[in-house]
C-alpha positions in Angstrom: 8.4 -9.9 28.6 11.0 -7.1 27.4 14.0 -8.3 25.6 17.1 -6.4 26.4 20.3 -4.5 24.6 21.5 -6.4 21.7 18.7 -8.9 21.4 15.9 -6.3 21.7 17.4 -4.2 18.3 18.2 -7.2 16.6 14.2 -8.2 16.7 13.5 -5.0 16.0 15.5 -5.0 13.0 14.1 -8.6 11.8 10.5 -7.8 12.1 11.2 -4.3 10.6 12.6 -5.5 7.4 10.2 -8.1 7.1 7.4 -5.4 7.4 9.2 -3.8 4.7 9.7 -6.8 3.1 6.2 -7.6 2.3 5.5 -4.0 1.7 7.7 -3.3 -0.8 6.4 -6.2 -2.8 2.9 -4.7 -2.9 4.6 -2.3 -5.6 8.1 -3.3 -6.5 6.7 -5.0 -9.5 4.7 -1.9 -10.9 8.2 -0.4 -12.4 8.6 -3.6 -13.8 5.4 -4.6 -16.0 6.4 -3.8 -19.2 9.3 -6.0 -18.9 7.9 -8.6 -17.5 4.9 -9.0 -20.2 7.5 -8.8 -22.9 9.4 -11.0 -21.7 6.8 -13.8 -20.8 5.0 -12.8 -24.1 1.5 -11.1 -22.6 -0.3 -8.1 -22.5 -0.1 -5.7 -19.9 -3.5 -6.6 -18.9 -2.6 -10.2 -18.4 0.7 -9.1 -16.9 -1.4 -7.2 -14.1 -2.5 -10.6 -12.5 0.6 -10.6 -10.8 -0.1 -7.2 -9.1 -3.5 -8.4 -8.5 -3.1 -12.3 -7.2 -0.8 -10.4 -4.5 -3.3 -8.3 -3.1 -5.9 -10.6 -3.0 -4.1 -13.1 -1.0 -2.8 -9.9 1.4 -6.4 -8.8 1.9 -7.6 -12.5 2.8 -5.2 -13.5 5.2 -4.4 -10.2 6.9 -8.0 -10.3 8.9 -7.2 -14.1 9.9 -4.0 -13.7 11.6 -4.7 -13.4 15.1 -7.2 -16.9 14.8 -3.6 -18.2 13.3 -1.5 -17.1 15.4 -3.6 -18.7 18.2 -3.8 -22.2 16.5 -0.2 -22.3 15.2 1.5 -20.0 17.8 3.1 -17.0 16.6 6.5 -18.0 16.5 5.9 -20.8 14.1 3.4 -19.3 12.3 5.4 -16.1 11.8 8.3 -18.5 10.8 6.5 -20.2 8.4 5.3 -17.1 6.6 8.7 -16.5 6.3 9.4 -19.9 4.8 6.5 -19.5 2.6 7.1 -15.9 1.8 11.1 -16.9 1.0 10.5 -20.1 -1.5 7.4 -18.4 -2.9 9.7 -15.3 -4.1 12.5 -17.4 -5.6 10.2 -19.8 -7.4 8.5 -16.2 -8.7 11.8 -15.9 -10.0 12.5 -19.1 -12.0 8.6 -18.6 -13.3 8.9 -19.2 -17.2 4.8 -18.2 -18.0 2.2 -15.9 -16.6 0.1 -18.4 -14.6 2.9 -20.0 -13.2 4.1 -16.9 -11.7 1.0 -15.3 -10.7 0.0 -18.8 -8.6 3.6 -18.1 -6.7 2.7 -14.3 -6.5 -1.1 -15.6 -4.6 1.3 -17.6 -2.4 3.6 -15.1 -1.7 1.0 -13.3 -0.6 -0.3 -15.4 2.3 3.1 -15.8 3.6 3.4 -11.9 3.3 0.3 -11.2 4.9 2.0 -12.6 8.0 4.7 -10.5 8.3 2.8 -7.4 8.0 0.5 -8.7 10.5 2.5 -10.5 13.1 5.6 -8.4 13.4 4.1 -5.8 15.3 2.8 -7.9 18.0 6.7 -9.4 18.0 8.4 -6.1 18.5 6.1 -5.0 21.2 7.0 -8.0 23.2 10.9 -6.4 23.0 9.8 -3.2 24.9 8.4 -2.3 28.0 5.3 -1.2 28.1 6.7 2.4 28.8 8.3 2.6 25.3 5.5 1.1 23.5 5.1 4.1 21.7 8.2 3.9 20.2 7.7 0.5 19.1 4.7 1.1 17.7 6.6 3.7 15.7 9.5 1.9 14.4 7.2 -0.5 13.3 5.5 2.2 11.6 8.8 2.8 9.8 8.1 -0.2 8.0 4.3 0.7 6.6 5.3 3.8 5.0 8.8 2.9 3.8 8.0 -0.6 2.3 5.7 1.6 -0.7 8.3 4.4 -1.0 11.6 2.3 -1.6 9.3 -0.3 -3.7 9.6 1.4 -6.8 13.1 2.7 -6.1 14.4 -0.5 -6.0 12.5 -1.9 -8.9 13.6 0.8 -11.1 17.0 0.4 -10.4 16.6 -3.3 -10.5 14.5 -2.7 -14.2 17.2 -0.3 -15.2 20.5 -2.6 -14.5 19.1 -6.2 -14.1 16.6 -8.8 -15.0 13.3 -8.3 -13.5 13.1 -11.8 -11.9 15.9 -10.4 -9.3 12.9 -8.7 -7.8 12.0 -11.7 -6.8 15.2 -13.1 -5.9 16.7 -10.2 -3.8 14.1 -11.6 -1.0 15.7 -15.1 -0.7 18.7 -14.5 1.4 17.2 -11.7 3.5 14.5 -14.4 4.1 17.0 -16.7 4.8 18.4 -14.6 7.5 15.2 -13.8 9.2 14.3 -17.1 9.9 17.8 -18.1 11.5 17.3 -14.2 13.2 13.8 -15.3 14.7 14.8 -18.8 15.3 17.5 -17.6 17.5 16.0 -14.8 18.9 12.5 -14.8 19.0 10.8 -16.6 22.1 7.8 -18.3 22.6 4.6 -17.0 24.3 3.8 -18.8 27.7 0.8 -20.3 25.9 2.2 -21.3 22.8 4.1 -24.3 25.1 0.5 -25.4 25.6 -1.6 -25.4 22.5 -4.3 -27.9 22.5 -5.4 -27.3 19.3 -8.4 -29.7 19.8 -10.0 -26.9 21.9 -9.9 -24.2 19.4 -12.9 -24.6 17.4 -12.4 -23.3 14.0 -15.2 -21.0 12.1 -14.7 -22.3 8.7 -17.9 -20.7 7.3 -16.7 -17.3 8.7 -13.2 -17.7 7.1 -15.2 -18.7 3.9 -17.0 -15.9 3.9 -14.0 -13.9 4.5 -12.2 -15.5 1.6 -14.7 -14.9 -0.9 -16.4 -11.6 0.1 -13.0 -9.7 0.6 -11.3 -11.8 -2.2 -14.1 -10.6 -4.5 -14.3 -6.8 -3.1 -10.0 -6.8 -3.9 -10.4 -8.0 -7.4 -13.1 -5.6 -8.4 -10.9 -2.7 -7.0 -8.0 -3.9 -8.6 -9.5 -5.1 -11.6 -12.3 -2.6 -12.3 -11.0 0.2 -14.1 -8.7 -2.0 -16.5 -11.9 -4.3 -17.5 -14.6 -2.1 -18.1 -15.9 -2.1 -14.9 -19.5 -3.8 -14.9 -19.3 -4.2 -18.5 -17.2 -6.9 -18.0 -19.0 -9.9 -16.5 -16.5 -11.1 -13.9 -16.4 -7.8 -12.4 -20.4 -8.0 -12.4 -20.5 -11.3 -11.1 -18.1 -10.9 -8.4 -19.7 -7.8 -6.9 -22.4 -9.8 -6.6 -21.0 -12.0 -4.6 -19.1 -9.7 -2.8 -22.3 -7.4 -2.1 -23.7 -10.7 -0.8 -20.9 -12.3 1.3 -19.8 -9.5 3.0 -22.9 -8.8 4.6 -23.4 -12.6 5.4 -20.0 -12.6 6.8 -20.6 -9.5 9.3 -23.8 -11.5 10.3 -22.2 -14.5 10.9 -19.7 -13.3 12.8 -21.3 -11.4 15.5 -23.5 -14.3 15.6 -21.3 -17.3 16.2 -19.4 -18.0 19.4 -16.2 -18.6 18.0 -15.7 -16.0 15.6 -12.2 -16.3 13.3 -12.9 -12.0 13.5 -14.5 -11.1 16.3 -16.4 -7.9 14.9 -18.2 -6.7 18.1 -14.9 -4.3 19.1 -16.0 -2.2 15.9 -18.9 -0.9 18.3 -15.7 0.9 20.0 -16.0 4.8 19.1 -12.4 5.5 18.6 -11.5 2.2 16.5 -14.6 2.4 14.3 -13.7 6.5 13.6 -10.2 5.5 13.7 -10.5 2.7 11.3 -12.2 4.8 8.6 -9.3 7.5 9.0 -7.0 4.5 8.5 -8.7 3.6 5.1 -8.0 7.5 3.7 -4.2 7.1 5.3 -4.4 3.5 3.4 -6.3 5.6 -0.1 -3.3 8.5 0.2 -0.5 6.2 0.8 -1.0 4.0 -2.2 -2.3 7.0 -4.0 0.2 9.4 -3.8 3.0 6.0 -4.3 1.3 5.5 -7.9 0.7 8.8 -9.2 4.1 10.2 -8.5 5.8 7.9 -10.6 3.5 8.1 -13.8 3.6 11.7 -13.2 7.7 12.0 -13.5 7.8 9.1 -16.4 4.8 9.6 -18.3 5.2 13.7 -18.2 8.5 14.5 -17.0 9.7 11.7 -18.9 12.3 10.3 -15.8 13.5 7.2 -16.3 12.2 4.4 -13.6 15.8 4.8 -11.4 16.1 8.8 -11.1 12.0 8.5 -10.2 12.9 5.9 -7.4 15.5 8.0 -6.3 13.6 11.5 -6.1 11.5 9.6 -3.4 14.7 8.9 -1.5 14.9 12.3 0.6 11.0 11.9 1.4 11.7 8.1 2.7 14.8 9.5 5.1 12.7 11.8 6.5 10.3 10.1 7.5 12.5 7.5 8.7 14.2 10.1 11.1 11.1 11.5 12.4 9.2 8.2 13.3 11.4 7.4 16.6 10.8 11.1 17.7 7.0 10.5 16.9 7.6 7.7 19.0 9.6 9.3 21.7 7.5 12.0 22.1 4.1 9.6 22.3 6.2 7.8 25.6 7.3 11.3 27.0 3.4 12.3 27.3 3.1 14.3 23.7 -0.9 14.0 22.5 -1.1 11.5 19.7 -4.0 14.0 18.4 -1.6 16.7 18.1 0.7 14.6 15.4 -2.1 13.2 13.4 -3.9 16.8 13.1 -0.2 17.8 11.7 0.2 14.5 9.8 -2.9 15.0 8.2 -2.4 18.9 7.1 1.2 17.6 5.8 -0.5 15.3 3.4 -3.1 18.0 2.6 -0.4 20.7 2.1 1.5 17.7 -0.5 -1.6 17.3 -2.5 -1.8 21.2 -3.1 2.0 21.3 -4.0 1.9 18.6 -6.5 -1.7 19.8 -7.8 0.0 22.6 -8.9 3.0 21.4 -10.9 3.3 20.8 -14.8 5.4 19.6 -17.4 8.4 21.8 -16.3 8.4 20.6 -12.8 11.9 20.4 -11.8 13.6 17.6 -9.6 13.7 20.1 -6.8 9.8 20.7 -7.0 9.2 16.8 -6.3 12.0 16.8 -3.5 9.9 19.4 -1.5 6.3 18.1 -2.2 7.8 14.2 -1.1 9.4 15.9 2.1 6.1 17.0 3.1 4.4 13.7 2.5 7.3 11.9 4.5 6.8 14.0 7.1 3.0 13.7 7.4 3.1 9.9 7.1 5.9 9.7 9.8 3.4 11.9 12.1 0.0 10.1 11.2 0.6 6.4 11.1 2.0 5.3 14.7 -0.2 7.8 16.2 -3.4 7.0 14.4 -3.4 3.5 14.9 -2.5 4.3 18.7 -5.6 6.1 19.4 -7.5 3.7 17.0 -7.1 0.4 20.2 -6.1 2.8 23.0 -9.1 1.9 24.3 -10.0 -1.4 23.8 -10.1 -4.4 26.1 -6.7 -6.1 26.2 -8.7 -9.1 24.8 -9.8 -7.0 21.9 -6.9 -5.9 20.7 -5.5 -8.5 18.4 -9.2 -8.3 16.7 -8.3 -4.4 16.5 -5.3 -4.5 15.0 -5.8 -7.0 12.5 -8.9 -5.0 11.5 -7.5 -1.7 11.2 -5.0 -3.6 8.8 -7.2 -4.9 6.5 -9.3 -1.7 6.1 -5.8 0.1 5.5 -4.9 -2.3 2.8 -8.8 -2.0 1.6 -8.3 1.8 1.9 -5.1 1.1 -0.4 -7.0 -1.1 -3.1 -10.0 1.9 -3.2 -7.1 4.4 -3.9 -5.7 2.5 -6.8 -9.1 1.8 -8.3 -10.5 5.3 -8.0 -7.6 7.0 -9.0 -7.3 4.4 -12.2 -10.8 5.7 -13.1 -10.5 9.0 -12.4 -7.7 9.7 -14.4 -9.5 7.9 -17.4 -12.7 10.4 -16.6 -10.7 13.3 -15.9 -8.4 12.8 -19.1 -11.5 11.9 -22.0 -12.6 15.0 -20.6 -9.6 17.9 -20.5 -8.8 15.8 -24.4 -12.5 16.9 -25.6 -12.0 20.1 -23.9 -8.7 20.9 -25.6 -9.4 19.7 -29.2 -12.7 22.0 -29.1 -10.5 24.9 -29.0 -8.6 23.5 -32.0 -10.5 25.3 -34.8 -10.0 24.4 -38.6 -8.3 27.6 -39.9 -6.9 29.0 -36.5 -4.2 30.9 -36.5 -2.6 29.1 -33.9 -2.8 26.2 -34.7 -2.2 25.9 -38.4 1.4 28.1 -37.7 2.0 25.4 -34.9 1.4 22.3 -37.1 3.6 24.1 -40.1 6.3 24.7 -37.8 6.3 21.1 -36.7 6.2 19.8 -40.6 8.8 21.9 -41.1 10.7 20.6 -38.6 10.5 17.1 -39.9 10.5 18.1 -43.5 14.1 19.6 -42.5 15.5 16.1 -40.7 14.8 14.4 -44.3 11.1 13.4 -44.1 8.9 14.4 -47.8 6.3 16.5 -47.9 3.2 14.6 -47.3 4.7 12.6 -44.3 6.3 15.6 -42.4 2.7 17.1 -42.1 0.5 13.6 -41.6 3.6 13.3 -38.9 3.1 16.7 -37.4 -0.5 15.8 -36.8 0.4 13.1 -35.1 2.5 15.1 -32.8 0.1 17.3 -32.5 -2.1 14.7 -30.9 0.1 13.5 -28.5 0.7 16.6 -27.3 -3.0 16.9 -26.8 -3.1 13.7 -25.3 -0.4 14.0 -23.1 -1.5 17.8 -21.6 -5.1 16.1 -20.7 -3.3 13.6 -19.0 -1.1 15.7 -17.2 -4.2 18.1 -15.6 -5.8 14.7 -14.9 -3.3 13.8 -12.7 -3.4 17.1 -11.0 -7.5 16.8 -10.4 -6.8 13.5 -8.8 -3.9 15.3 -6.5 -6.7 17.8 -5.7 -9.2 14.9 -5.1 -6.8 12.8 -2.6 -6.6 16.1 -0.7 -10.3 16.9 -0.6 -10.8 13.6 1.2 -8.5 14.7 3.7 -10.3 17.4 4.0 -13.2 16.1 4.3 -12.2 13.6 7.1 -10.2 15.8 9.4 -13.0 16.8 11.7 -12.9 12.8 12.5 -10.0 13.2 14.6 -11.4 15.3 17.3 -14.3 12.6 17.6 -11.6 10.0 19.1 -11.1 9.9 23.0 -7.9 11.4 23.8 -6.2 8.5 25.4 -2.7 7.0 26.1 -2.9 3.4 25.6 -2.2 2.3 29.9 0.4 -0.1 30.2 -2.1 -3.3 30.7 -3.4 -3.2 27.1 0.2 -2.4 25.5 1.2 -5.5 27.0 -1.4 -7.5 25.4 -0.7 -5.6 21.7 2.8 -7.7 22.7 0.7 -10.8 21.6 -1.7 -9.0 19.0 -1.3 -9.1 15.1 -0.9 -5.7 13.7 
């Protein structure tokens, strides 16, 4: 039933920022693993286990909300992953060693998982069914905001503080949403009535789940920095992966009581939906990462003027989601948004493919405008069409699996782009050092103005030119990693590309007011 006035914005607010929330803790960290290793005395492999444990535990419990929800309720279960969520971060905080602090980051992200998943369902129940739409795009506030104002906040937080207050700065806001959804929130009809005795609970399937997609999310994230299948947990666990998943699709359309009920996937637009989903998952994550090694590690911003520069991008897109929204209610075609969402994000690839060392603050500013805008356009309307037209008993098994291929589509992006800018940069290095010819010209008047220019601050001799060699190097080194950041620009666009013609394979339909009041009570 629709809340009203004051109580209505007050949910939407609460299950906004929780969205956010957990989003922003799927990268806040990133900015901040240098510190943290040094300060916890690891390497910045180890380090990366706490980037890792989170995503695992996202990915896991994401696809088993809506079974939750059901056994729970979705009040208390959305309370508690607050609860969890809240002590998990401050105890993150307090962590004094690496494997204390990456067990709180694998809690933190069951508890986050939940507030991703469930707040959706929780605005929804705010609005009539007529502004649905708008709902839906609020919410999508939340999905593409949480990655953007991630790193902004943990550079500033890097920059000025100690990197345990990325942790802490989610206590009190948790504190306040659970007194906010206490107070405000109500209960389902059928959550006064759970007889959990009746629900039967598919443990093999949630089994399955746990290690197949577990497995899949730490070869992703793990690949590229362990050597891929040279490395034998990466070998092993695709194994198992390559052998639970399947089993787990089996069993699930098999059983009776499915914790994922998989058999809505036979739905045209959610299965074409759901793979344009994964590339809007691949170029949000994407596009979040390679900015900011772009501006550091070539620029050479600092972490805060990097998080800022994304800023302007994030208030734009926060000002065009309600009109997205708006529009969808007023009768706009959702098609019409994501075919413009999606040559956005196309048009931001080619802008920031074709930047370079000299890129000025105003270059990013325009390329991040463009991205803000497409995502504001894409998201709400994309996952619109994606359950417009399934079953109202479908959809919480729609939304929760359009979810976890987003944050699958997410985990792909990091771990192809990872490997393709190690490819693409052993390649553009051997390319440019074969042009570096003993006795050029060039060359040899470029490293003797370098010596010179250290023999000049003090240095002797010998070390000005072993030093200008050195240079020399890095400057190699540092070019080939530059255009390998542009080819993987150019390849996030091609898949774009690639996948546009998808959207004019989904029925045209508005979701009717029958199944947007039973997304009320669906996980998103």
């Amino acid at each position: 039933m629709a809340s009203a006035g004051f109580k209505k914005w007050i949910i939407v607010i609460t299950t906004v920022s929780a969205a956010i929330l957990e989003l922003i803790d799927t990268s806040i960290v990133n900015v901040g693993i240098t510190q943290m290793a040094g300060n916890l005395g690891v390497t910045i492999e180890d380090i990366s286990w706490v980037v890792t444990a989170y995503a695992i535990a996202n990915v896991i419990i994401i696809p088993m909300t809506g079974f939750l929800q059901n056994y729970f309720g979705r009040k208390t279960y959305y309370i508690g992953s607050i609860i969890l969520f809240t002590i998990a971060s401050y105890f993150c905080g307090i962590a004094d060693n690496l494997w204390t602090l990456v067990a709180f980051r694998f809690l933190q992200g069951i508890g986050g998982g939940a507030l991703l998943s469930t707040s959706q369902g929780i605005m929804y129940d705010a609005f009539p069914p007529s502004q649905r739409a708008i709902a839906s795009a609020l919410f999508g506030m939340g999905i593409v905001m949480g990655p953007t104002l991630g790193p902004t906040l943990g550079g500033y937080i890097i920059d000025n503080y100690h990197w345990s207050w990325m942790f802490f700065i989610n206590v009190p806001i948790g504190i306040l949403a659970v007194f906010l959804c206490s107070t405000f929130i109500d209960k389902q009809p059928s959550e006064y009535s759970i007889d959990r005795s009746t629900i039967k609970i598919d443990q093999i399937g949630i089994l399955l789940l746990a290690v197949g997609v577990g497995s899949l999310q730490y070869v992703l994230e793990r690949g590229e920095a362990d050597d891929w299948f040279d490395d034998r947990a990466i070998l092993y666990l695709t194994i198992i992966a390559a052998i639970s998943i399947p089993l787990f699709l089996w069993w699930e359309l098999k059983t009776k009581s499915p914790v994922m009920d998989l058999r809505v996937v036979k739905n045209r637009n959610l299965a074409v939906g759901s793979v344009l989903v994964f590339i809007i998952g691949y170029g949000l994550f994407t596009s979040i990462l390679l900015f900011p090694l772009f501006a550091q590690r070539i620029v050479g911003y600092t972490a805060t003027k990097t998080g800022n520069i994304l800023i302007p991008g994030g208030a734009v897109a926060l000002i065009m989601f309600p009109v997205v929204g708006r529009s969808m209610a007023a009768g706009v075609s959702p098609r019409i948004f994501a075919i413009l969402g999606y040559l956005a994000f196309i048009l931001f690839c080619y802008m920031m493919s074709n930047l370079n060392a000299d890129a000025s603050e105003r270059d990013f500013t325009w390329a991040l405008l463009v991205r803000g805008a497409g995502l504001a356009m894409i998201n709400a309307p994309l996952i619109n069409q994606s359950i417009s037209t399934l079953k109202p008993s479908e959809l919480p098994t729609g939304i929760a699996f359009t979810n976890m291929v987003r944050q699958l589509g997410g985990a792909f992006g990091v771990a192809i782009t990872n490997t393709y800018i190690a490819q693409r940069s052993a390649v553009h290095r051997n390319d440019l050092v074969s042009n570096l010819q003993p006795g050029d010209a060039l060359t040899t008047d470029r490293l003797n103005a370098m010596a010179q220019s250290l023999a000049s601050r003090g240095m002797n001799a010998f070390d000005s030119v072993t030093a200008a060699y050195r240079n020399m190097d890095a400057l190699i080194s540092k070019q080939a990693l530059m255009v390998s950041y542009l080819d993987t620009f150019r390849l996030a666009g091609l898949f774009f590309v690639v996948t546009l013609p998808l959207l004019f394979l989904m029925q045209n339909k508005k979701m009717d007011p029958a199944a947007a009041k039973a997304a009320a009570d669906a996980a998103h």
